[in-house]
C-alpha positions as CSV (number, residue, x, y, z in Angstrom):
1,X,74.7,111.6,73.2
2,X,74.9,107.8,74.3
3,X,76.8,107.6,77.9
4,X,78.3,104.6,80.0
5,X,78.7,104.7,83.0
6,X,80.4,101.6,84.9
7,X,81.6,101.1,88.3
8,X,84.1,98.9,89.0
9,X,86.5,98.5,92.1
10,X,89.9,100.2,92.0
11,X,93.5,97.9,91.0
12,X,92.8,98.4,86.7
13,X,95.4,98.8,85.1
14,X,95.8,102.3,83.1
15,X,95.9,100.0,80.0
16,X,92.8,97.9,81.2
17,X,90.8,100.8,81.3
18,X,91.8,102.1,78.2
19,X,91.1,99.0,76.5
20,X,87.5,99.0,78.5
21,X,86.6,102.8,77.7
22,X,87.7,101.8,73.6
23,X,85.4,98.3,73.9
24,X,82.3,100.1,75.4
25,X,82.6,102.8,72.9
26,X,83.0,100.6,69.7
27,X,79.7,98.2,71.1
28,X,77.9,101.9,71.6
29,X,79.0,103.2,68.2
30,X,78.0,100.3,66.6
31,X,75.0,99.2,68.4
32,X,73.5,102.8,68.3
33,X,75.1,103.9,65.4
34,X,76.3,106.8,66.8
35,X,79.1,108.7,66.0
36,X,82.1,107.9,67.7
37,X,82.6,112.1,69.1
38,X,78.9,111.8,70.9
39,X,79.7,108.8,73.3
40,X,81.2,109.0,76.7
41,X,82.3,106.4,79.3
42,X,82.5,107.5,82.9
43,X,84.3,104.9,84.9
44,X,83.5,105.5,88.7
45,X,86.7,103.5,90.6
46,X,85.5,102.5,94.1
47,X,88.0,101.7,97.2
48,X,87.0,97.9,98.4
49,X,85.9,99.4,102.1
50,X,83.3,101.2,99.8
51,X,81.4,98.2,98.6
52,X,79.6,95.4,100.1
53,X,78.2,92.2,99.0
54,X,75.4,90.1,100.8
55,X,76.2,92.2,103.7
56,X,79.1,92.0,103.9
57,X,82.4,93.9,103.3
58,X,83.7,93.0,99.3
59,X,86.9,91.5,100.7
60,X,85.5,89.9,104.0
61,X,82.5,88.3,101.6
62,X,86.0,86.8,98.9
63,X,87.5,85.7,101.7
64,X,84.0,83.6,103.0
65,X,83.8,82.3,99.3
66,X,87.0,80.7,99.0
67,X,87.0,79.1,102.7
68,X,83.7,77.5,101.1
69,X,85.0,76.7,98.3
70,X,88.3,75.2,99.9
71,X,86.0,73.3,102.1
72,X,84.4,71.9,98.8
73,X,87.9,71.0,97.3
74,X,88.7,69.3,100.5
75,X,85.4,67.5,101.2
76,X,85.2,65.5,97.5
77,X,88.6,64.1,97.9
């Protein structure tokens, strides 16, 4: 019994992840061969205060990106 399992931070739309769980499951099925009633996708949905990147809080780390990046823009006018 093939299983997914993908985190992914909350704000999906009902539709999105039904669309997601449908697209893992046909690559699975198809990939593995398997038959569509033995595969499961768990989708784990975590708050932004629950995940961190290079340190740093996953909003306070966006929000350092696009001051560089605005920097960038600004700098090779």
């Amino acid at each position: 019994m093939p299983i997914a399992t993908i985190y992914l931070l909350e704000g999906r739309t009902p539709e999105q992840k039904r669309e997601l769980i449908k697209n893992v499951s046909s690559a699975i099925i198809h990939t593995l061969a398997a038959p569509p009633e033995s595969v499961r996708v768990i989708l784990n949905e975590m708050p932004f205060d629950h995940y961190g990147i290079a340190g740093l809080p996953v909003l306070e780390y966006r929000s350092q990106k696009e001051k560089q990046e605005t920097k960038k823009i600004g700098n090779s006018s």
